[in-house]
N, C-alpha and C positions, 0 to 999 in steps of 0.2 A: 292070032290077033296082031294085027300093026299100030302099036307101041305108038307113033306118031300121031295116029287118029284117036287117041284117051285123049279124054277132053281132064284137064285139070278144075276141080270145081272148087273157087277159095271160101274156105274155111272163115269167119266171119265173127267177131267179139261182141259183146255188147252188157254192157255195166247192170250190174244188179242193182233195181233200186231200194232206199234203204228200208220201203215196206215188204219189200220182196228177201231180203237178207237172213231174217231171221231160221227161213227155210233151207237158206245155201248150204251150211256146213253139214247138216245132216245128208245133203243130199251128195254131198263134196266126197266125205269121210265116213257117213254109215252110222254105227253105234258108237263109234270110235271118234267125233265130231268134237268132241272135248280137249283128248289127246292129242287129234290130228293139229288145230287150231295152235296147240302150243309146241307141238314138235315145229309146225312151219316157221313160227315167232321164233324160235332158238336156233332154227339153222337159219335164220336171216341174222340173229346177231352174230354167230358164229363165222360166218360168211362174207358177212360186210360188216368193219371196224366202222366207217360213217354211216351206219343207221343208226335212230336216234328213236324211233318209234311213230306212232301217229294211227290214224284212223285209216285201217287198209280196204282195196276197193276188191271185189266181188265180179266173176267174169264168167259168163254162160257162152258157150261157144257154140255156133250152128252145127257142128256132128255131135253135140251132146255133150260133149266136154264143160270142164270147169276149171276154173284157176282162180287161183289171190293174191295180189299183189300191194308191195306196199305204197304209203302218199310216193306220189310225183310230186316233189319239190320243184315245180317251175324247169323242168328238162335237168334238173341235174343230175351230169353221171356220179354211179355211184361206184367206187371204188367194192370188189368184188374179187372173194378168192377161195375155191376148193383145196385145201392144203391135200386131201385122199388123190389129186392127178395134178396137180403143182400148176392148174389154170389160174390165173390172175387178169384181171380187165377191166376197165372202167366202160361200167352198162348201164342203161336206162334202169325203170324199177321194174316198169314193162316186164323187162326181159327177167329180172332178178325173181320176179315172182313165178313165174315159166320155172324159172329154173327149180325155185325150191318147193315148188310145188310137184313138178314131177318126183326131185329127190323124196321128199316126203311121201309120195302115192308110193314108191316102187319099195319104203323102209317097210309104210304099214305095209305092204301088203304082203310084204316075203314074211314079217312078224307077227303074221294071225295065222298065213295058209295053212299051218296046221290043227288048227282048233276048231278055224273058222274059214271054210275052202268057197262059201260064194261070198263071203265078204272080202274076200284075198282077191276072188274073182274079177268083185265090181272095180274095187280102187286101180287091177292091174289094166280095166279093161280102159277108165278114165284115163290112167297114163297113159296107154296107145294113142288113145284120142286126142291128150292135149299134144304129145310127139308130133304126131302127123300137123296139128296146128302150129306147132316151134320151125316146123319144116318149112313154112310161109314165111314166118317172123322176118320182119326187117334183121333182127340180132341173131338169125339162127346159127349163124356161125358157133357164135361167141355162145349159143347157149348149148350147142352138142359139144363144143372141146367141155366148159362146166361138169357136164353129166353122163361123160364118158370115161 
């Protein structure tokens, strides 16, 4: 196969609406949609000292993926730091949510695998997915030093 002729097919976002929401985090996180929800919310504060909280949005992605991210303040970056690989960056929310969203899918999902092997399954399978979409990301840079 010649490498040159793969066609790249872009991966594609698009906002859950808030009659559509109620659905997402089960579908995000599985049984675990309670704890996932709040492990995200703690390593966004933990992560970035200027969040402040707010109404987060909700992200279905064209290869099945899914992500949450928190309010867009009017483009403001937001100061952002992994103290576990000593990344530090001022990033959209965009991108912050990407981020702790995967951290999160990749925590649950190594911390059920053995209880619960197709629920470790589904969350590792959402992280590849949203991966290969961070792989597009305008911030991809900035969001694999993050979560490496």
């Amino acid at each position: 196969m010649d490498f040159q002729d793969t066609e790249i097919i872009a991966i594609t976002k698009s906002e859950v609406s808030e009659s559509n929401q109620f659905d997402f985090l089960p579908a995000l996180f599985g049984k675990l949609m309670v704890h996932g929800e709040g492990y995200i919310f703690n390593l966004m504060r933990k992560m970035c000292p200027t969040y402040v909280g707010g109404q987060w949005k909700y992200f279905d992605l064209s290869n099945g993926a899914r992500y949450m991210a928190p309010p867009d303040r009017n483009g403001e970056l937001l100061q952002f730091k992994n103290d576990g690989n000593y990344f530090e960056d001022n990033i959209s929310a965009d991108a912050a949510g990407v981020i702790v969203t995967l951290i999160g899918l990749s925590h649950l999902g190594s911390s059920v695998y053995e209880h619960d092997e197709l629920l470790a399954n589904e969350l590792f399978e959402n992280f590849h997915k949203l991966r290969d979409y961070a792989l597009q990301h305008p911030e991809s840079n900035a969001i694999f030093r993050a979560i490496d």
